[in-house]
KEDO-587321 format. One line per field, with one value per residue (C-alpha): x, y, z. Coordinates in nm, 3 decimals. Layout:
BEGIN
xx: X	...
yy: Y	...
zz: Z	...
This chain:
BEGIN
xx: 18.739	19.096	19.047	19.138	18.906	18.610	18.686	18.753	18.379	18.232	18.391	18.200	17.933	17.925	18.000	17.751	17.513	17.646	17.578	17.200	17.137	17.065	16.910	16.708	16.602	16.547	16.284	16.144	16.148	16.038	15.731	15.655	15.686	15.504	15.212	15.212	15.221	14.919	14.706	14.810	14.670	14.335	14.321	14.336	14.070	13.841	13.891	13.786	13.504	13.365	13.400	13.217	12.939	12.915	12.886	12.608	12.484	12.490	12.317	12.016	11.957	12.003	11.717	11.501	11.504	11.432	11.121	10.989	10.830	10.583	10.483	10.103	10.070	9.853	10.061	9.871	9.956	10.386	10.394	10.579	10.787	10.897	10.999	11.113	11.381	11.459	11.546	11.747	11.969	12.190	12.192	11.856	11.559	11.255	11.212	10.857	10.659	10.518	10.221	10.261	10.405	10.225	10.437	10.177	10.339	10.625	10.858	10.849	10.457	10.256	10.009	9.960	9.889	10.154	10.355	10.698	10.780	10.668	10.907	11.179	11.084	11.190	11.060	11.114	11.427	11.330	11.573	11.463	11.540	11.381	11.643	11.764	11.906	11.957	12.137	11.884	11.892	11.568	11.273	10.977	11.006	11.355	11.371	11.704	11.969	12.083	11.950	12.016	11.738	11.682	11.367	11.293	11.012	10.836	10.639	10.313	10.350	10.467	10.797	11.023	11.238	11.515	11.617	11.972	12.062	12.348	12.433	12.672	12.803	12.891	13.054	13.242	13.369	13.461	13.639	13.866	13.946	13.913	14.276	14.389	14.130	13.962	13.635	13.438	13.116	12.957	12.652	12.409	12.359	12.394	12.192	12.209	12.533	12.653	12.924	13.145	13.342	13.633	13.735	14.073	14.204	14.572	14.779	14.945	15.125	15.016	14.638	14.408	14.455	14.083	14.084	13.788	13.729	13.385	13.224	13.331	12.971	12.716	12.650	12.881	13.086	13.369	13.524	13.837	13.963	14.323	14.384	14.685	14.802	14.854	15.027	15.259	15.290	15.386	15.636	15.785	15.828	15.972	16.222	16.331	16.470	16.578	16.707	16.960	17.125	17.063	17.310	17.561	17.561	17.567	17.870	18.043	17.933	18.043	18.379	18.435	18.338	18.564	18.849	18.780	18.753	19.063	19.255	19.085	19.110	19.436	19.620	19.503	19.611	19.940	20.018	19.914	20.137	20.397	20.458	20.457	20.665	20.942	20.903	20.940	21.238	21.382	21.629	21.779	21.861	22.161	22.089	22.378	22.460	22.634	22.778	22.889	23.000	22.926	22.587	22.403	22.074	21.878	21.534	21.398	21.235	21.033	21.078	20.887	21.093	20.827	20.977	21.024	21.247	20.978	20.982	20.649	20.678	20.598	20.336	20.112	20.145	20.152	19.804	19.663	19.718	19.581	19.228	19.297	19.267	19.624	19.880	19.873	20.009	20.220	20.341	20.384	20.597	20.801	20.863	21.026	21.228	21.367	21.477	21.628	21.806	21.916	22.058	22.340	22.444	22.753	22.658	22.717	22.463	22.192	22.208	21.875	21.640	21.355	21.031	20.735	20.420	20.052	19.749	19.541	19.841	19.848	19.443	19.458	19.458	19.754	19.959	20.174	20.180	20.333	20.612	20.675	20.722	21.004	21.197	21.257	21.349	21.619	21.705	22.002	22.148	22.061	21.980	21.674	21.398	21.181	20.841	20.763	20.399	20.241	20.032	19.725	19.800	19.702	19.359	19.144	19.120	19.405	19.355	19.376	19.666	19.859	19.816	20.015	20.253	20.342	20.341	20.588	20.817	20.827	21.076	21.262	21.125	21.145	20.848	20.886	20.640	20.704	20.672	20.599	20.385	20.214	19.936	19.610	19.613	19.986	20.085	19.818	19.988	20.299	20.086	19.884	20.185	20.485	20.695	21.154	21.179	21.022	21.125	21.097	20.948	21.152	20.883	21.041	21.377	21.363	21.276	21.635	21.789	22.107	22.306	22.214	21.878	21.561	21.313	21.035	20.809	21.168	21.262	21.020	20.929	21.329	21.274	20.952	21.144	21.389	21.152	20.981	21.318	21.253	21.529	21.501	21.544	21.575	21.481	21.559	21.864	22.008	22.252	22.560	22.344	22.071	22.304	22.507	22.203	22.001	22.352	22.397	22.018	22.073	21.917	22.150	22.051	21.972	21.875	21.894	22.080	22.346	22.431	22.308	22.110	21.811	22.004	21.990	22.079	22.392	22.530	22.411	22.670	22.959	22.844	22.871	23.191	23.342	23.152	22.941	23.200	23.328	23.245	23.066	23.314	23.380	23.243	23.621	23.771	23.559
yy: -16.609	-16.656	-16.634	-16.967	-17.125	-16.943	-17.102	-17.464	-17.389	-17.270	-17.608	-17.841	-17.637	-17.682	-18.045	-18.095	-17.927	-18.104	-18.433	-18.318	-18.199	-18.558	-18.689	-18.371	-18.365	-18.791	-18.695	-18.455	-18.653	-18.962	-18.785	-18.639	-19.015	-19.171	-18.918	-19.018	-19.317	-19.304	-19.062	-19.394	-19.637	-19.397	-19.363	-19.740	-19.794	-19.445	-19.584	-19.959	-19.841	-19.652	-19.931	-20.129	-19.851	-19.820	-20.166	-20.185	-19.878	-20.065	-20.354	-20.132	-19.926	-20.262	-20.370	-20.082	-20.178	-20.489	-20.389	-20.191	-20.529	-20.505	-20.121	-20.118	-20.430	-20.473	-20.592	-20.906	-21.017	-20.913	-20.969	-21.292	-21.201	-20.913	-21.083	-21.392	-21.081	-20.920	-21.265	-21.403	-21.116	-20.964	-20.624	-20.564	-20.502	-20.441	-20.323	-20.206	-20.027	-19.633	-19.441	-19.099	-19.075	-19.430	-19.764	-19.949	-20.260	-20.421	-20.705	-20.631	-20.581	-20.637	-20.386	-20.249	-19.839	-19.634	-19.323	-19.317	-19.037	-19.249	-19.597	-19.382	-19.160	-18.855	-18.605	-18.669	-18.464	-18.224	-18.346	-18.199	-18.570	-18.887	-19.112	-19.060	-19.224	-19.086	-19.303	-19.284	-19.346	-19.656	-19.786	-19.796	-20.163	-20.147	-19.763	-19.862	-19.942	-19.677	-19.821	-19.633	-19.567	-19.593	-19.454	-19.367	-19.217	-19.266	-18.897	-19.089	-19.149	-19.467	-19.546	-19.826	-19.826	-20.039	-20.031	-20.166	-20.259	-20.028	-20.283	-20.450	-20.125	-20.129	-20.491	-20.387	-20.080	-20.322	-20.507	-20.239	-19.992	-20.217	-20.319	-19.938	-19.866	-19.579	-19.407	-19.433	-19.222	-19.222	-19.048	-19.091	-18.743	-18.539	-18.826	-18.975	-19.100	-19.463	-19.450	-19.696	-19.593	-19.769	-19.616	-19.597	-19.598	-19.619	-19.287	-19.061	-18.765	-18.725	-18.606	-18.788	-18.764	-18.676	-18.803	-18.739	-18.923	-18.876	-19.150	-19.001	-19.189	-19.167	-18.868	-19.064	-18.915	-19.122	-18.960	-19.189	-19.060	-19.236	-19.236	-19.064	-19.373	-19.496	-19.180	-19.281	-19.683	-19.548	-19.336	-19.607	-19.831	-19.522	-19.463	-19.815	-19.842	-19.497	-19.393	-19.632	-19.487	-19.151	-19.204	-19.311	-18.975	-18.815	-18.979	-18.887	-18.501	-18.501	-18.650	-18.432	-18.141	-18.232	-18.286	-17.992	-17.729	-17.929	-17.822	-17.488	-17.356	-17.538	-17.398	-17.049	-16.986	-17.230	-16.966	-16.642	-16.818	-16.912	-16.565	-16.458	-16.732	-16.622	-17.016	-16.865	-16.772	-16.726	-16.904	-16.760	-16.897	-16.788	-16.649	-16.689	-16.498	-16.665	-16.363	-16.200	-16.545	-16.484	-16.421	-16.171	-16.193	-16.410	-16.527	-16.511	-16.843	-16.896	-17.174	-17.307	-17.496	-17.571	-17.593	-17.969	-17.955	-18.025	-17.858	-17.818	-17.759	-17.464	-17.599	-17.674	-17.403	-17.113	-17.303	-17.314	-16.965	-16.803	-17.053	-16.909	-16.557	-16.521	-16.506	-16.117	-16.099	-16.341	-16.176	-15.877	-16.038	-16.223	-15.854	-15.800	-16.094	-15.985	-15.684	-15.774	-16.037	-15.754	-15.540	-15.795	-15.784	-15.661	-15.651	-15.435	-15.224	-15.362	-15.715	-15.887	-15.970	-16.197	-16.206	-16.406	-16.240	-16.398	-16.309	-16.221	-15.960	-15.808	-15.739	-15.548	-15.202	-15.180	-15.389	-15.111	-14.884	-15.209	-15.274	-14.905	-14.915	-15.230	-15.098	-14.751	-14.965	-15.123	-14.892	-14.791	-15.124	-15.008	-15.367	-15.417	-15.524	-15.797	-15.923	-16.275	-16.320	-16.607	-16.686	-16.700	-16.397	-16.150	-16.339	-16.123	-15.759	-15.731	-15.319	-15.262	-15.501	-15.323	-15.023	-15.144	-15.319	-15.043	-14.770	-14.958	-15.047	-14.644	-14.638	-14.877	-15.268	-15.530	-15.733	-16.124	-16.384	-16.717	-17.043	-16.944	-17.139	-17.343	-17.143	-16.981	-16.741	-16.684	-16.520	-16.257	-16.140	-16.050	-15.797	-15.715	-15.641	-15.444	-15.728	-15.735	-16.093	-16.454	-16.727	-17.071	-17.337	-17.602	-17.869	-17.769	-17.751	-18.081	-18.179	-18.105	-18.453	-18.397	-18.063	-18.030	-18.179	-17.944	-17.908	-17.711	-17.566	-17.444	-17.273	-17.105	-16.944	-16.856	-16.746	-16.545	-16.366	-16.249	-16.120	-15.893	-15.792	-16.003	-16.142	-16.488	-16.727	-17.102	-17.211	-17.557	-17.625	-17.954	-18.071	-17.935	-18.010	-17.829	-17.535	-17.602	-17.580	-17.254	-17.083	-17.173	-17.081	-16.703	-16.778	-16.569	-16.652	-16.950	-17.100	-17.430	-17.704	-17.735	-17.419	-17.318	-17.462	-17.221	-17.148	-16.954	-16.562	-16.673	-16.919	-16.707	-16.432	-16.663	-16.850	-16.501	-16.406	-16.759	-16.840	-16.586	-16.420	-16.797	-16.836	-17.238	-17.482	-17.414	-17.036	-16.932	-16.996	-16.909
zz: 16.406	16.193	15.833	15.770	16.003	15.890	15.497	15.669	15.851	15.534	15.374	15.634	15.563	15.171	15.226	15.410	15.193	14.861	15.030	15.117	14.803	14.614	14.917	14.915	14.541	14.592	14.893	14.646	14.361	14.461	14.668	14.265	14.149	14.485	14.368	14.026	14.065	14.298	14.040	13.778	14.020	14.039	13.709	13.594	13.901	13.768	13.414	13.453	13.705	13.383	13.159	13.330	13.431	13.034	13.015	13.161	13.030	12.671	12.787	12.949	12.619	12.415	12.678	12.617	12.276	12.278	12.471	12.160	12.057	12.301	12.198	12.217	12.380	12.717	13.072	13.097	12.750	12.787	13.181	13.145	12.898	13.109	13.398	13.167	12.994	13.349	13.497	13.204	13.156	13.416	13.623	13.598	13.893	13.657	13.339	13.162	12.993	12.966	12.859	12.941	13.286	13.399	13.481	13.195	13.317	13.514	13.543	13.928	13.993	13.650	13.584	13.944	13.846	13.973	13.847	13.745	13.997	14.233	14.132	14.136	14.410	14.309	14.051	13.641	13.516	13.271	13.017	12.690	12.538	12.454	12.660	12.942	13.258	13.619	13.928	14.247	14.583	14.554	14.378	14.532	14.610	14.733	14.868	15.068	14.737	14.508	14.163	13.757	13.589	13.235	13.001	12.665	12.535	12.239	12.047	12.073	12.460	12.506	12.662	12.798	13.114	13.279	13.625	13.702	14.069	14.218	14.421	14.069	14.092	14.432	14.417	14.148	14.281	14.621	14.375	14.234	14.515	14.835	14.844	14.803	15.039	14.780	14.849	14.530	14.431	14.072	13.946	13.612	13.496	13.825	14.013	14.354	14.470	14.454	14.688	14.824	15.151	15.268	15.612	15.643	15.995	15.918	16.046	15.799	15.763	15.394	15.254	15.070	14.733	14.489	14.123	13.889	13.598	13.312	13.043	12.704	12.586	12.879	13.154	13.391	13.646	13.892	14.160	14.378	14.686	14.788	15.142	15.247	15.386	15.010	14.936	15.178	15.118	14.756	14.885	15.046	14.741	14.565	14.825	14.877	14.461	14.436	14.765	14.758	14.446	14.564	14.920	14.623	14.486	14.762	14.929	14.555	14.585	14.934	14.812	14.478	14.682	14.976	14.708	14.538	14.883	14.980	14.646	14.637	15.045	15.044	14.736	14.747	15.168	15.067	14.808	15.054	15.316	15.134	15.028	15.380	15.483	15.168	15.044	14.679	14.552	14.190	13.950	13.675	13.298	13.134	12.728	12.501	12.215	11.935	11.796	12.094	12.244	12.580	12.825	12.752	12.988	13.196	13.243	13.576	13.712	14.006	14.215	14.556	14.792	15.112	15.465	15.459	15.117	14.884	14.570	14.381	14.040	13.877	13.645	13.918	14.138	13.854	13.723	14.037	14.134	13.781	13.921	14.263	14.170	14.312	14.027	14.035	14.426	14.308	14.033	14.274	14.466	14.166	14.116	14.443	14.436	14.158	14.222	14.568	14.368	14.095	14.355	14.395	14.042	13.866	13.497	13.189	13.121	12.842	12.978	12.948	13.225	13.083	13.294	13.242	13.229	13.323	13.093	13.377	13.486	13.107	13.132	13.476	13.465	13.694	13.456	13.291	13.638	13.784	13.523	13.512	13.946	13.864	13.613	13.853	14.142	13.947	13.689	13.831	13.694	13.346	13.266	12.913	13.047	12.813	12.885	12.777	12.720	12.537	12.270	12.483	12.706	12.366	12.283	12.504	12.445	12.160	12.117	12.451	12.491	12.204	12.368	12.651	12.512	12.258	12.585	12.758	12.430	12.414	12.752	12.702	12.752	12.515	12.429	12.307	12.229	12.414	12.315	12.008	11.709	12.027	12.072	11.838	11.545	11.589	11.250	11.300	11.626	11.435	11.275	11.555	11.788	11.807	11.925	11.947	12.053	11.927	12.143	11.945	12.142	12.246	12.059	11.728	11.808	11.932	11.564	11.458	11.387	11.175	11.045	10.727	10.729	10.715	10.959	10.783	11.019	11.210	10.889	10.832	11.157	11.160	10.828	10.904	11.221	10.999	10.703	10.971	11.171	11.490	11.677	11.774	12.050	12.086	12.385	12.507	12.349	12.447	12.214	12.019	11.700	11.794	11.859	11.565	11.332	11.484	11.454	11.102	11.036	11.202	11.535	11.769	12.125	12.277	12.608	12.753	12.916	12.648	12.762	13.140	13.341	13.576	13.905	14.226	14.269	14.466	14.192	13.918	14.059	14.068	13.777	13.585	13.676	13.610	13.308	13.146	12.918	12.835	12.450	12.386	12.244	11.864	11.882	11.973	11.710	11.449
């Protein structure tokens, strides 16, 4: 499979993928929420099924000791006053009295001798305390409805009990968890279970869910079980507000991705083909020199013409290559350009060739092996080479960068800051590097509004260049007065439309044997 098509495949692919990633983390998260919210709903039921299990807890001890009153007293004598109490006040199936392990009387049966192993129907628990309660499966008069039993016992042997119906319970616990369709169960201190089952017959792809809840004041223990059908209902809801917003996002990730594959796949095999293709090509800038009154050098310009005439400016393309990972093979084949173009040249030895240099060309390790392989191709034209690097280009790995710099100085090529005074830190690379050349942004030349004004920041950087025996260069001349003034201030080259404008290898060569030894108007007869 071509190249090419494999990275358009690989595109779809990651398209594809950034578009199923938010509706991928919505399933997820919105299955987190849906269960959440479902442990909430259990919760609130657990909770309020506990309240009201404490509730009547309280009411059963308050019972119990309310029945002290009639501590000593015989069943025929309280008997009516039992049932009277058990009738009046809610929850309750019987309530009594105790000597020893005896039912001494009942609101249920009077004094009719029993046991209390036998009302409840299962052995005493051991306990250890003087109160306790316990849920059970029946009394002895109802044996087929769970009931909570409550006793204390008094050191002499007397005692008072309270028997609530499970069946309050059990309406309650319809009450809560019928509409969710929960399965309840609650014991009293390990007891029987109370258990209401809703049987859920809807289908589902999701499990039940088990929540467990405990009375922070009485040994009372809830336990919910959610259908999986609710898990999924809640899923739903979740899905229907968030899912929504979620197919937003990932229609915008499908398009930022899509953009950014397009600039990416597209810019990086443009550049590759272009090269192939020869779409490049270079322009070059005539320097002047004031003192010598003619041309004395060129910087070398690349330019991209596509097949359809379109020009795309340099800017973009020299931006997106250093992204691209492409502006060394494109500097390689600047390189080349240039000295096919320099081949056709009939200059005076010493005349300056300018090329720009990327940052990401000055780090490689090839970098001075590269220069070195240029200047031998042409170097039968005896021309001085000069590297223009920027500010920005000497921020990373300024030693090592030094190093270079100064090994290539040592045969021969000139080094010059560009754009100078627009980047970082830029007085501490005029001590940091061995430099020949600063190249005054066009920014402050601009700034120059009449002759014999002052433009301060201008001064001084002319001012500084001279102090530490740089030459210097003002690029972007436009004007006679701009001209006018970096001549009077000791600037000796300059660049720019007022004097040339970039042009072609073929019009460069005419343009120097018309032109180039042509002093500007006024330098002639000075």
């Amino acid at each position: 499979m071509p190249p090419l098509k494999q990275k358009r495949d690989l595109g779809w692919l990651l398209i594809v993928l950034a578009g199923l990633l938010p509706l991928v983390l919505g399933i997820i998260s919105t299955a987190i929420e849906a269960k959440n919210s479902v442990q909430h709903q259990q919760a609130l039921a657990a909770n309020t099924l506990i309240s009201q299990a404490e509730k009547m807890s309280d009411s059963a001890w308050n019972m119990i000791t309310s029945l002290r009153q009639y501590h000593y007293q015989p069943c025929d004598k309280i008997e009516k006053q039992l049932q009277l109490a058990g009738t009046l006040n809610a929850y309750f199936r019987s309530i009594g009295t105790l000597r020893g392990d005896n039912v001494n009387c009942s609101s249920a049966y009077g004094n009719n001798p029993g046991t209390l192993q036998q009302m409840i129907r299962r052995a005493v628990p051991v306990t250890g305390k003087a109160w306790w309660s316990l849920s059970i499966a029946g009394t002895a008069g109802v044996p087929d409805r769970s009931a909570i039993v409550f006793v204390r016992q008094l050191p002499d042997g007397e005692g008072f009990w309270a028997i609530i119906d499970g069946q309050y319970l059990l309406d309650f616990m319809s009450a809560v968890g019928s509409s969710q369709g929960y399965q309840m169960r609650m014991q009293f201190s390990g007891g029987s279970v109370i258990s209401l089952n809703h049987p859920d017959n809807r289908t589902s792809l999701f499990h039940s869910m088990t929540y467990h809840a405990s009375s922070s004041r009485y040994p009372i223990d809830v336990t919910l079980v959610a259908p999986g059908s609710e898990l999924g209902n809640a899923w739903q809801r979740v899905m229907f507000i968030f899912m929504p917003m979620a197919a937003i996002f990932s229609l915008l990730l499908m398009l930022l991705t899509a953009n950014w594959l397009r600039r990416r796949i597209s810019w990086r095999d443009e550049i590759r083909r272009a090269i192939q293709a020869k779409q490049f090509h270079m322009n070059y800038q005539p320097i002047y020199n004031s003192e010598k009154q003619r041309c004395v050098g060129v910087e070398a310009l690349m330019r991209w013409r596509r097949p359809n005439g379109e020009l795309v400016r340099p800017d973009m393309f020299i931006n997106a290559a250093e992204s691209e990972k492409m502006i060394i093979p494109l500097t390689h084949h600047v390189l080349h350009l240039i000295a096919e173009d320099v081949q056709q040249w009939a200059v005076e030895p010493g005349f300056h060739l300018a090329i720009n240099v990327a940052a990401e060309h000055l780090q490689h390790p090839d970098f001075v092996k590269d220069v070195l392989t240029f200047a031998r191709r042409i170097a039968d034209k005896k021309l001085t080479i000069t590297l223009e690097l920027t500010e920005h280009s000497l921020i990373k790995d300024g030693p090592g960068v030094a190093a270079k710099l100064a090994s290539l100085r040592e045969r021969g090529i000139k080094v010059a800051i560009d754009d100078f005074g627009t980047g970082h830190c830029s007085l501490s690379y005029l001590q940091t590097f061995e430099l020949d050349y600063l190249k005054i942004d066009r920014g402050f030349i601009n700034a120059i509004e009449q002759l014999n004004g002052e433009t301060p920041v201008l001064d001084a950087i002319i001012a500084l260049s001279h102090k530490i025996q740089l030459q210097v260069l003002g690029e972007g001349v436009e004007s006679a007065l701009q001209y006018l003034y970096l001549r009077q201030h000791g600037v000796m080259f300059i660049q720019g439309f007022f004097y040339a404008r970039p042009m072609d290898n073929d019009r460069l060569r005419n343009w120097l044997k018309i032109e180039g030894k042509t002093p500007l108007e006024g330098d002639a007869v000075d």
